[in-house]
N, C-alpha and C positions, 0 to 999 in steps of 0.2 A: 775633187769637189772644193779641196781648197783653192784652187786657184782659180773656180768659177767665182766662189763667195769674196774674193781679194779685188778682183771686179767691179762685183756688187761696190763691195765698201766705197772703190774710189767713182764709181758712179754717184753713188750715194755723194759724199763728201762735195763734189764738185757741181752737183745740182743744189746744193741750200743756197739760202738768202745769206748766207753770213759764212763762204770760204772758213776751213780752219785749216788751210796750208795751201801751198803756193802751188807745188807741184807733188804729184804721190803718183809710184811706181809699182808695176805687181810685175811679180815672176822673174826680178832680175838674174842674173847669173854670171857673177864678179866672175868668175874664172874660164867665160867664154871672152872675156876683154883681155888680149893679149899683153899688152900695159900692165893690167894689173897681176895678172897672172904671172908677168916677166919681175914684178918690184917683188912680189911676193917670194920669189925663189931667190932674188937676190939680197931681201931680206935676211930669209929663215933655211934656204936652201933646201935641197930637193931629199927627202925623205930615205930614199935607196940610196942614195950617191956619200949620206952625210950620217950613217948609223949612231954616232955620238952625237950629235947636234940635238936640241928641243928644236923639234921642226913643227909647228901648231899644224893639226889635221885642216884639209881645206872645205869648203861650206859650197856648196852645189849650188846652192838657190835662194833669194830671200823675197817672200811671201809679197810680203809691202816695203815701201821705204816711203816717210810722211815728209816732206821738206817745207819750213817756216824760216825763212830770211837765214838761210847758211845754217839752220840746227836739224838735223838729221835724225829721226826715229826708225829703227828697223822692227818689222811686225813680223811674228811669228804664228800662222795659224793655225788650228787643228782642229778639224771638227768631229763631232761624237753622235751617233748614231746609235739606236738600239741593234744591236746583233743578238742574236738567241733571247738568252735570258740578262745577256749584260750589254758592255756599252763595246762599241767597236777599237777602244783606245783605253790604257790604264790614267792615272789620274795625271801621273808625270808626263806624260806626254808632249815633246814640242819645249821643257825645260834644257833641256841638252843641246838644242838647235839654236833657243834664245841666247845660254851663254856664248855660244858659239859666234856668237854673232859680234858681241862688243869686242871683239881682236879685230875687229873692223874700223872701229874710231866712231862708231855711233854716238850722239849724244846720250840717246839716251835707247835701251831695247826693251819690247813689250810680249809678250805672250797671249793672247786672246784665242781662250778656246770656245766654241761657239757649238752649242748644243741644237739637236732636230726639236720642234717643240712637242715632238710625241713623249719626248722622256721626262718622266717623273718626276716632281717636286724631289720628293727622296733623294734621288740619285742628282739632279741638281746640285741639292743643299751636299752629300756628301762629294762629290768630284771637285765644285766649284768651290767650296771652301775650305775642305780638302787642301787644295791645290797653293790658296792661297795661305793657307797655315805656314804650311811647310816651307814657300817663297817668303815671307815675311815676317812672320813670328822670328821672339827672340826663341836660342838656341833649347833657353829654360820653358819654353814652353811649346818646344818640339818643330820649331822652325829654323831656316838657315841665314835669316837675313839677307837675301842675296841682292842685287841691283837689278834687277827683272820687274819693270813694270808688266801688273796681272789683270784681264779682267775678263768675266765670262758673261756670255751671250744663249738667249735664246734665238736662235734662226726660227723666221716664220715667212712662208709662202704667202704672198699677195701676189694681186693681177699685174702688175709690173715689173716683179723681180721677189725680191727678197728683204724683209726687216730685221733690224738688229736690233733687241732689246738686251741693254746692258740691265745685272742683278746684284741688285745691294740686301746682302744676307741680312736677314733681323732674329735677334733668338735672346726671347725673353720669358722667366721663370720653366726653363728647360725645357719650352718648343720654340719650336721654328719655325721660320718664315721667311718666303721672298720677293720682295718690290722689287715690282719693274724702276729705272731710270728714263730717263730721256736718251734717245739715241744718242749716239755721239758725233754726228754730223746734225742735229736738229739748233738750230741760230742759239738757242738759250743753254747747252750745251758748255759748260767750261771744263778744258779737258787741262788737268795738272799733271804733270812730270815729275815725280819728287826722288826718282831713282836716276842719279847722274854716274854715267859710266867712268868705273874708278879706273881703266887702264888707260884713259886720256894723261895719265901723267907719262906714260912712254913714248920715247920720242918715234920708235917703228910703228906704234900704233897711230897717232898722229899723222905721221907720215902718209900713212897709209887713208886715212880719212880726208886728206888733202888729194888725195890721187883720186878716192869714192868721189868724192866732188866736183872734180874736172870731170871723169867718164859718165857721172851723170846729166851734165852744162852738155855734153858734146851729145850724148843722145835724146835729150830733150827735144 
């Protein structure tokens, strides 16, 4: 399902009045590009071959990749479904893939977890905020601060595909509440980056984002 809904998005995206990226990619798979997959081991080397070595685990798949004049966003998706009595996904879900991702050389990586609209205000306001507690908050206030751009979505069926409604949480005199946004492909839409991947300061990270960049010019 994710990778119907990663579709969607860049369907979405590249039908507005007002482009927000130049080119956007679903379902890559760095490690079926032999290129990359060859810098990669002779980077970090091969895991069985090198038992003392920090060799980084390798990344299978990446959801979206957003690209705006050379800056690179990788999207991490996961969507939630009612199953039984709860949701098909715990709340961390897809946080482990997102960091996974900036050993990549991404500018910047995002996690958008994207809910069926049959679930619950409830369960909404706790997974969705939830989620972003714990990505953002200080430590003091039971978050990790990490560099993980967050944002969560209602998925809604229409006659043409699928709507994204992004949810800006509001909870005043201890209830809660939550406004829709404006899509994020809609022209009036200003989408901010404020999490800049801290492992661009390494030179194999880099490296390696220079390589992302060439395999994706040559498949483009």
């Amino acid at each position: 399902m994710e990778n119907i809904l990663a579709k969607e998005f860049r369907r979405r995206f590249e039908q507005s009045d007002k482009p927000k990226f130049d080119k956007i990619f679903v379902s890559k798979r760095p490690f079926q590009a032999s290129r990359l997959k060859k810098l990669w081991h002779e980077m970090y080397g091969r895991p069985l071959n090198v038992p003392i070595s920090l060799v980084p685990p390798l990344q299978p798949e990446i959801d979206m990749i957003l690209c705006k004049k050379n800056e690179l966003t990788a999207v991490e998706l996961k969507y939630f479904r009612q199953r039984g009595k709860g949701l098909n996904h715990s709340f961390y879900e897809g946080i482990e893939q997102a960091l996974a991702l900036l050993r990549w050389g991404f500018d910047h990586v995002a996690l958008w977890q994207l809910f069926d609209e049959d679930i619950s205000k409830e369960e909404l306001w706790f997974y969705g905020v939830w989620t972003w507690n714990f990505l953002h908050a200080t430590p003091e206030e039971g978050g990790l601060n990490l560099p993980i751009e967050f944002t969560f979505y209602v998925v809604q069926k229409v006659a043409d595909g699928y709507d994204f409604r992004p949810i800006n949480p509001i909870r005043r005199n201890g209830k809660f509440g939550l406004a829709y946004a404006l899509p994020p492909y809609h022209p009036d839409f200003r989408i901010h980056a404020k999490y800049k991947n801290p492992l661009l300061i390494r030179a194999d990270v880099r490296k390696l984002r220079e390589m992302m960049i060439d395999w994706l010019q040559i498949e483009s």
